[in-house]
Steps between C-alpha positions, in 0.01 A plus 500: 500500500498776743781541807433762780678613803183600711550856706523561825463205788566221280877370621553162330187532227551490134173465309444355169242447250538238213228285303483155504287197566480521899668723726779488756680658727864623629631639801903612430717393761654852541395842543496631162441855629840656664634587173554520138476163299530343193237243483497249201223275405603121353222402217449363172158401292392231773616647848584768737785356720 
């Protein structure tokens, strides 16, 4: 699994990139871009919460 914080003119966009059967998508509902962050991913075997 991959997490990125894309550069410049991308308020509110986190982009990820994880393997599975499918695909899906997420829009956070804040702007992860005004500062510094600790972000923290739930998963085990079966799942990314």
């Amino acid at each position: 699994m991959r997490l990125m914080l894309p550069g410049s003119n991308s308020t509110g966009r986190v982009v990820t990139t994880f393997y599975e059967r499918g695909s899906r998508g997420f829009k956070p509902w804040f702007d992860p871009t005004p500062g510094f962050h600790s972000y923290k991913i739930l998963w085990n075997t079966h799942q990314i919460a």
